[in-house]
N, C-alpha and C positions, 0 to 999 in steps of 0.2 A: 145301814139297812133301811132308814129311810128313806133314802133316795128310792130304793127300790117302787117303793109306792107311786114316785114322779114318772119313775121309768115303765115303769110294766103297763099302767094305761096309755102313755105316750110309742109305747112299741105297738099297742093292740089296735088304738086309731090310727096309727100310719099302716097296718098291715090290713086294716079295713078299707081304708082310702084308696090302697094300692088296688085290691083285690074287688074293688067298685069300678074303680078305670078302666083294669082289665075286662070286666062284664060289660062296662058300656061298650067299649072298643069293638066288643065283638057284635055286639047286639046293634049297632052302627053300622057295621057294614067296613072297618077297618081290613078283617084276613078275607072277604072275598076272592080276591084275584090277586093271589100272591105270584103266577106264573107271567104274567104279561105283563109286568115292570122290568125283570131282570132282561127280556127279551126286547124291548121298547130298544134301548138303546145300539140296537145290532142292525136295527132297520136304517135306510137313511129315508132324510126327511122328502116329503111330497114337491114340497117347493122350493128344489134345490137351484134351480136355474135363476129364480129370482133376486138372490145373492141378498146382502143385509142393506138397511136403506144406509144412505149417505148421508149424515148430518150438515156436511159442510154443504149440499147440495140443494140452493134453494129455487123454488117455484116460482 
């Protein structure tokens, strides 16, 4: 039973901690645009024709 006393504060600041993150997350600007990431990846890139540079290729 005493432990309880270790635990029941140690539960109530991690469930404060948690539920701080969550507020800033939001209040940052984290879920603004949740629509245009999953879609990003469907588009292809602008500057396809460019291809990747060449490392072994020197100037």
């Amino acid at each position: 039973m005493t432990a309880l006393v270790y635990l029941i504060p140690a539960a109530l600041l991690l469930g404060l901690l948690g539920l701080g993150a969550f507020l800033w997350s939001l209040n940052s600007g984290q879920f603004d645009d949740l629509d245009s990431a999953p879609h990003r990846i469907l588009f292809d890139d602008e500057n396809e024709d460019e291809g990747p540079d060449d490392p072994t290729e020197s100037d």
